[in-house]
N, C-alpha and C positions, 0 to 999 in steps of 0.2 A: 238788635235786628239790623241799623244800619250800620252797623262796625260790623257784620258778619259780610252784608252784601258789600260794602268798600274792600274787603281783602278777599272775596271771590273774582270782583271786577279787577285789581290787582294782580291774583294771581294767575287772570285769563290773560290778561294784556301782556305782560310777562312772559307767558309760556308762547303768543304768537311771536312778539321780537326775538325770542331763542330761535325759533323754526324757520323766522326769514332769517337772521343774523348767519345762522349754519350754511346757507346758499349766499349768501351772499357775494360776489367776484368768485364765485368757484371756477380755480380752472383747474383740469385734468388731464396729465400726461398717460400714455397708454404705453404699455410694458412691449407689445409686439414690435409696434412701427413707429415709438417715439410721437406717434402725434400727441400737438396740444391743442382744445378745444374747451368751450364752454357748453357743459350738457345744458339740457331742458332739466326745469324746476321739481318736473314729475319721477325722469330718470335718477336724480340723487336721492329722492326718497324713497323708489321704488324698488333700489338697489341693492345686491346684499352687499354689507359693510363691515371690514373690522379698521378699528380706528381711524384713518386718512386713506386707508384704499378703497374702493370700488369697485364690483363685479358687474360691467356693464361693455356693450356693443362699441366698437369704435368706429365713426362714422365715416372715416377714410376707406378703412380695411373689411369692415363688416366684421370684423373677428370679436367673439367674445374673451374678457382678459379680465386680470385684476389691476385697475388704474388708479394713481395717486394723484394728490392734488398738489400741485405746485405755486411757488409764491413766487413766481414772474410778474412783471407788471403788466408785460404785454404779450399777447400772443405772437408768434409766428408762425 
């Protein structure tokens, strides 16, 4: 019984550091206007997604687009 509940509480704590780890320094360049920005926590998951792009609002342009994530260190 407590080897069942240690690998539930494992595999809970686990599966939340996946779901921050996934967000975590997300930054997203947008395919219309080139901007780069870091969305809100809700917008990456809310998003539709194939691999490293993004189906979300750019908040420069207002234009909806498919955006990727970029490995910049810093915005500009």
């Amino acid at each position: 019984m407590e080897n069942n509940i240690a690998k539930i509480v494992l595999f809970i704590l686990a599966f939340v550091l996946l779901i921050i780890g996934v967000s975590f320094a997300l930054k997203i360049e947008t395919q219309k206007c080139h901007h780069k920005y870091v969305p809100k926590y809700s917008q990456v998951y809310f998003a539709m997604h194939s691999g490293t792009t993004r189906y979300m609002k750019c908040p420069k342009c207002n234009k909806k687009s498919w955006q990727r994530k970029t490995l910049s260190k810093k915005l500009q």
